[in-house]
PAZAPA-4460 file (N, C-alpha, C; in steps of 0.05 Angstrom, whole numbers, plus 32768, in hexadecimal, padded with zeros to 4 digits):
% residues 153
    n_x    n_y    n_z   ca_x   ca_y   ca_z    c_x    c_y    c_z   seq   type   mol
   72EA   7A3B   852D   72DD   7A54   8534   72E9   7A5F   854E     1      X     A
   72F2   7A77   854C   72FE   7A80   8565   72E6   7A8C   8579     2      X     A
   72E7   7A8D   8593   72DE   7A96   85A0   72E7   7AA3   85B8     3      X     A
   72D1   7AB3   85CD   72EB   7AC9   85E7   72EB   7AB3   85F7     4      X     A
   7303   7ABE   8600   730F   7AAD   861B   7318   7AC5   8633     5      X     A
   7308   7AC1   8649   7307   7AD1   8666   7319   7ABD   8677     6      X     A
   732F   7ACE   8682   7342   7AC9   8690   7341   7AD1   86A7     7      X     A
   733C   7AC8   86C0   733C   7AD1   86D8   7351   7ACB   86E8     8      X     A
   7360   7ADD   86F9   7370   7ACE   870A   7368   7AE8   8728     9      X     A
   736F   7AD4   873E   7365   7ADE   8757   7387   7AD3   876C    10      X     A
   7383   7AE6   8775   738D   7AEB   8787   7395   7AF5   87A7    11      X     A
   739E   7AEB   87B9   73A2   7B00   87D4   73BB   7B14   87D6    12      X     A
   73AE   7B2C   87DF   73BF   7B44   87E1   73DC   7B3F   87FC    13      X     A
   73F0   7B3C   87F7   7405   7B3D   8808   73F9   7B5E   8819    14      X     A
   7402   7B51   883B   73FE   7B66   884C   740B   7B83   8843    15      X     A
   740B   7B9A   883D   7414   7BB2   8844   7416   7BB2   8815    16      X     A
   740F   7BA3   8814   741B   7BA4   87EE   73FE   7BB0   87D6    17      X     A
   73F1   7BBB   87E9   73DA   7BC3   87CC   73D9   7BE2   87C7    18      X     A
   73DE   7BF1   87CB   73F2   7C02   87BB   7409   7C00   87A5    19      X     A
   7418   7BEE   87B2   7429   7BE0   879D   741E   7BD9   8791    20      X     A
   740B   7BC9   8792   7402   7BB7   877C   73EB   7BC7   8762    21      X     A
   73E1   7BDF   876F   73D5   7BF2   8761   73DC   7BF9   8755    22      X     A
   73FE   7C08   8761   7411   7C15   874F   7417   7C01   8734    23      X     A
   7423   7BE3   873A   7422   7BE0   871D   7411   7BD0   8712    24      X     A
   73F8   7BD7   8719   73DA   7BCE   8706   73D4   7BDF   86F0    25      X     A
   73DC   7BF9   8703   73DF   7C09   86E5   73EE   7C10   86CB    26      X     A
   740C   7C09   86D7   742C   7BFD   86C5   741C   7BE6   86B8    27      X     A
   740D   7BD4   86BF   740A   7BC2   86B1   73EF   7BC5   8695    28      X     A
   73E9   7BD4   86A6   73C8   7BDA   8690   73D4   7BEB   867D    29      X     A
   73E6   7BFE   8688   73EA   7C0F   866A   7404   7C00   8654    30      X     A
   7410   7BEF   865F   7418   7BE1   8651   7409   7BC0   8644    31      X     A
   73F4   7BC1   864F   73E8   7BAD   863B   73D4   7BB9   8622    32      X     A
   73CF   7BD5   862A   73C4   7BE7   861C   73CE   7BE9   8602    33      X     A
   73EE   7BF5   8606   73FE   7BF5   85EE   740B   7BE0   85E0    34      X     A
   740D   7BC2   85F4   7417   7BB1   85E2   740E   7B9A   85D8    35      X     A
   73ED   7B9D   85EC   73E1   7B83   85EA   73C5   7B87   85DD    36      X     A
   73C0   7B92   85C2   73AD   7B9C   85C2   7393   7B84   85BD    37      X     A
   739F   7B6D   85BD   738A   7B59   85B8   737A   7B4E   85D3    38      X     A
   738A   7B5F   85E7   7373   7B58   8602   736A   7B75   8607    39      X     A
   734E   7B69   8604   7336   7B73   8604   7328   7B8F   861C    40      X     A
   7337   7B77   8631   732C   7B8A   8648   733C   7B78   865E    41      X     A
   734C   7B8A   8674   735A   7B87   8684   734C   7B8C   86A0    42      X     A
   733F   7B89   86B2   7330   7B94   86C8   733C   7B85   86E1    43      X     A
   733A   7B93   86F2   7348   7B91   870C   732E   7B97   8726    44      X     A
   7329   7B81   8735   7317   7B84   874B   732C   7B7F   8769    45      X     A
   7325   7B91   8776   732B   7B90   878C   7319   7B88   87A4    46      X     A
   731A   7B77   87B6   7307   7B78   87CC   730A   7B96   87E3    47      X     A
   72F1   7B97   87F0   72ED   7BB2   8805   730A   7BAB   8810    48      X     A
   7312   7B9C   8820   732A   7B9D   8837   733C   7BA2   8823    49      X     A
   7343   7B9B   8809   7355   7B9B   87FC   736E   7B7E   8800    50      X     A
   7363   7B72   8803   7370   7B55   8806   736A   7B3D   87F4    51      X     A
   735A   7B49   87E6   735B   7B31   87CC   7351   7B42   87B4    52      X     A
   735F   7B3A   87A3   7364   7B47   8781   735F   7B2E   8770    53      X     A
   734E   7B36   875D   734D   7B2A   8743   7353   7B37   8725    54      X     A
   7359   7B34   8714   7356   7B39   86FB   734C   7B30   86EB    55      X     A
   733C   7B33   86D7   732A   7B2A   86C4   733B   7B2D   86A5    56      X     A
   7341   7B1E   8698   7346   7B22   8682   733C   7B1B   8666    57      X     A
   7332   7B33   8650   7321   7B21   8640   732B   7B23   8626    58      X     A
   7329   7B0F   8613   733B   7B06   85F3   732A   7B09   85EA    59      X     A
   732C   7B10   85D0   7318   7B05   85BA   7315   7AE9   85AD    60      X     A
   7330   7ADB   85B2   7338   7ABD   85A9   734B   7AB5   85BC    61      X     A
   734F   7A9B   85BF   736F   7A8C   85C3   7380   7A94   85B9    62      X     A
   7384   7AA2   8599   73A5   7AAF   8599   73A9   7ACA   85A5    63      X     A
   738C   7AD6   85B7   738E   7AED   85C2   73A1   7AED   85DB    64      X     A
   7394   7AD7   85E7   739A   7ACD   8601   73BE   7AC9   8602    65      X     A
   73C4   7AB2   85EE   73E1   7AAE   85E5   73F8   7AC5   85E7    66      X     A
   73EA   7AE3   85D3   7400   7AF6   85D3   73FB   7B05   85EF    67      X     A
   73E8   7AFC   85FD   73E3   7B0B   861C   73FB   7B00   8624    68      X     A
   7400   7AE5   8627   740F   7AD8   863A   7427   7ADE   8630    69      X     A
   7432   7AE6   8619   7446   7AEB   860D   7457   7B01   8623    70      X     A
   7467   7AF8   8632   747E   7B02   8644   7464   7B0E   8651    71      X     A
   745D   7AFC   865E   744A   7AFB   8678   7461   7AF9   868C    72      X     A
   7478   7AEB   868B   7486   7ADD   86A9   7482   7AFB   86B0    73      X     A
   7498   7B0E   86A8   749A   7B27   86B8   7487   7B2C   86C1    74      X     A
   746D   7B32   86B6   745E   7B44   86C2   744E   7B34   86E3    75      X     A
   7453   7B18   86D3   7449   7B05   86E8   745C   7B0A   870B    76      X     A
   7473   7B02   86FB   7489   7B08   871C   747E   7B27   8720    77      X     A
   747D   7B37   8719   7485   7B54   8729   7468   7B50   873A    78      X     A
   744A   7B46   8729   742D   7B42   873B   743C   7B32   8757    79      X     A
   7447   7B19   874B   7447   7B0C   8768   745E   7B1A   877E    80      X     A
   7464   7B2E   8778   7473   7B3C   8790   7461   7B42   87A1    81      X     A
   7441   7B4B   879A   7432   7B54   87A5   7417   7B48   87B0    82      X     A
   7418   7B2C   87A1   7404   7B11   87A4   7409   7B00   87A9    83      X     A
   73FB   7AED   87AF   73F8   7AD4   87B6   73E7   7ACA   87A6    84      X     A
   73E4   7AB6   8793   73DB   7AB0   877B   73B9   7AA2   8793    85      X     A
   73A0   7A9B   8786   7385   7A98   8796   737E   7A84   8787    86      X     A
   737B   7A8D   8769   7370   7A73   875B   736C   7A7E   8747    87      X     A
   736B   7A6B   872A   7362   7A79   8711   7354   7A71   8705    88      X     A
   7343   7A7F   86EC   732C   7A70   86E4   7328   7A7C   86BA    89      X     A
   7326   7A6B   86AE   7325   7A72   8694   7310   7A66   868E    90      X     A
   72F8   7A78   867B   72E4   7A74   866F   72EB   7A7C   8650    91      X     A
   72E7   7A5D   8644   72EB   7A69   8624   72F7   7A4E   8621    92      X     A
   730C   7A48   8608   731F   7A35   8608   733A   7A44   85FD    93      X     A
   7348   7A41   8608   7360   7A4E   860E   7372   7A32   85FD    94      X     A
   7383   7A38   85F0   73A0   7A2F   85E2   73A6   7A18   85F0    95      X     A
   73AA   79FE   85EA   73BC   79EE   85F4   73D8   79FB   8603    96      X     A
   73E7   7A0F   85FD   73F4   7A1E   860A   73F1   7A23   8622    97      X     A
   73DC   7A33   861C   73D2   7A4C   8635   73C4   7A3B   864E    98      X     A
   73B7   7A23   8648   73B4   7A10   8654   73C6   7A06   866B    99      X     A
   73D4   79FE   865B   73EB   79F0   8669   7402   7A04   8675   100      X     A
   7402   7A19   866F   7416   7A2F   8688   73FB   7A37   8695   101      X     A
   73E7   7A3A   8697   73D2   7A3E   86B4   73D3   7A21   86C4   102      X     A
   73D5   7A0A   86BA   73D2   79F8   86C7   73E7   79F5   86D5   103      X     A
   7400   79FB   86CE   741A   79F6   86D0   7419   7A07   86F6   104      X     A
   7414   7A28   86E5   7414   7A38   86FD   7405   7A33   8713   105      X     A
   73EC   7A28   8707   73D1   7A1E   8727   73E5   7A11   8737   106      X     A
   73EA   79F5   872B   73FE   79E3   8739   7410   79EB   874B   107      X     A
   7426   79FE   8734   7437   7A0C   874B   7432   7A17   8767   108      X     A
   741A   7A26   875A   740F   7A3A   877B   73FC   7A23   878C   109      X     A
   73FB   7A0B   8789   73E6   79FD   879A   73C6   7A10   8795   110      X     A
   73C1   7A13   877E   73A0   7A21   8786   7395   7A1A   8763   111      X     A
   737F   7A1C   876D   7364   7A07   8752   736E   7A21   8739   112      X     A
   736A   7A18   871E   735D   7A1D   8701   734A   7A09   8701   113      X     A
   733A   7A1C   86FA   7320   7A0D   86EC   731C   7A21   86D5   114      X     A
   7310   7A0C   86C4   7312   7A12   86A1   72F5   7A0D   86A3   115      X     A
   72E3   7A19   8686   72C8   7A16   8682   72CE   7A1B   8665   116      X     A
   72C7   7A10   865D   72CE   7A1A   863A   72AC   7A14   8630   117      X     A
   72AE   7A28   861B   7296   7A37   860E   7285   7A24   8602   118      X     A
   7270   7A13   860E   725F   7A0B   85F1   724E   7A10   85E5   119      X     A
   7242   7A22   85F3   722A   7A30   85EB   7224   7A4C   85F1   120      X     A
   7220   7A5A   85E2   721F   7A6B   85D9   7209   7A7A   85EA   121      X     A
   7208   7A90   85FE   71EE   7A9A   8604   71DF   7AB7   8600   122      X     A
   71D8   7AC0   85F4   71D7   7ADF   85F4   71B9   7ADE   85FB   123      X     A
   71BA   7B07   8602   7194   7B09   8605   7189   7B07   85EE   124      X     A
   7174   7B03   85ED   7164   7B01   85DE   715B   7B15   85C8   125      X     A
   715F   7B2E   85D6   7151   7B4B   85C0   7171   7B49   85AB   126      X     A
   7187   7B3D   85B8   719E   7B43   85A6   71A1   7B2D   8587   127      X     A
   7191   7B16   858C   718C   7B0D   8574   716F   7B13   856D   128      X     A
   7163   7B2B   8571   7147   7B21   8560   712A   7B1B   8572   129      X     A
   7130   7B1D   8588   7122   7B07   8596   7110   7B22   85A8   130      X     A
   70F6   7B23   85A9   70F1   7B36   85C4   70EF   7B2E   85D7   131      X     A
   70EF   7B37   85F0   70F2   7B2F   8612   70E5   7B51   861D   132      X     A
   70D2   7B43   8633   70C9   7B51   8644   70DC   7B6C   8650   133      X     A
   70DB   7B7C   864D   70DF   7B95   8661   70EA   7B87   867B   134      X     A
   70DA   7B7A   8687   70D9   7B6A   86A3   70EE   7B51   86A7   135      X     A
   70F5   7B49   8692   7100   7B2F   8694   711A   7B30   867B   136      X     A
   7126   7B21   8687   7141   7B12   866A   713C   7B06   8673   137      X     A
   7142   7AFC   864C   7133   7AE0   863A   7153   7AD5   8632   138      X     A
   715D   7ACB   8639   7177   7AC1   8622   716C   7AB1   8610   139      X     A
   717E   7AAE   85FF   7175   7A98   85E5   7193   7A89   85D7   140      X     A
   7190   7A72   85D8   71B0   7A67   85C9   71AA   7A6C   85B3   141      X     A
   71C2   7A71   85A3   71C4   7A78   858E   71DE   7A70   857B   142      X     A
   71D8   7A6E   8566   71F1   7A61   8554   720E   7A7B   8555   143      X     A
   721E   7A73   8549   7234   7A82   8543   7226   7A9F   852F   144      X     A
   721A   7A94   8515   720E   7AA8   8508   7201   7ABC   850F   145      X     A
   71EF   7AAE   8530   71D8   7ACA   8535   71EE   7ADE   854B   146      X     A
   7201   7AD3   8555   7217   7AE1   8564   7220   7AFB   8553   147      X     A
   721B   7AFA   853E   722C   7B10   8525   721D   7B2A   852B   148      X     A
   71FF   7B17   8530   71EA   7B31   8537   71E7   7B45   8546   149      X     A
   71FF   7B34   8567   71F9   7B3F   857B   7200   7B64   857D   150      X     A
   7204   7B73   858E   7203   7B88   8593   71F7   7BA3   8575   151      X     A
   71EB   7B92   8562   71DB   7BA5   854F   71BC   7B9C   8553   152      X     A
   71AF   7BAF   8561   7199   7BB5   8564   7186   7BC3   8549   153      X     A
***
């Protein structure tokens, strides 16, 4: 059964480089737009001073993730002209692949991956069926099947 996998990577902004690095956030978004259409959602956080950047990346599966990374080096070198790699983090279970070039890269840069992979399943509660207070969320685990349910109200 496939499931999403959220890709985080964080980083510090090189002195005088976030403009640059703005400039090609957006070279990069409109080209993952057109070539990558199996990732989901591309998002970019910046801190107030502008000295540390993250990106969020989200799959629908592990072979989503895979054609992400697919001639990642480039896009990877031209980021690190402008970063310093912080740390990375994947939620989901990601490819024996994809695994092992994040691990590869943590190593390289001296800074943590940490992995969490999915076992359970959590949604609110009104999304399978379930009512919850006005006042409160209720989550409820739920199987793969009641997931089908989610976002039809």
């Amino acid at each position: 059964m496939s499931e999403p996998v959220v890709f985080i990577s964080h980083f510090t902004v090189k002195e005088g480089k976030l403009d640059d690095l703005k400039r090609l956030a957006g070279e990069v978004e409109r080209s993952l737009r057109d070539d990558k259409p199996g990732t989901l959602a591309w998002l970019v956080y910046v801190d107030a001073d502008g000295t540390k950047v993250s990106f969020v990346h989200c799959f629908p599966d592990a072979d989503a993730m895979d054609l992400h990374f697919e001639g990642s080096d480039e896009r990877t070198a031209a980021v690190y002209e402008f970063v310093e790699p912080a740390g990375f983090e994947i939620y989901g279970r990601p490819s024996d692949q994809a695994l092992e070039t994040m691990q590869q890269a943590a190593a390289g840069s001296g800074v943590s991956l940490t992995v969490l992979p999915r076992t359970r399943r959590w949604v609110p509660a009104h999304a399978v069926g379930l009512s919850a207070s006005p006042h409160s969320l209720t989550f409820a685990a739920t199987s793969a099947a009641d997931l089908g349910r989610c976002g039809s109200s």
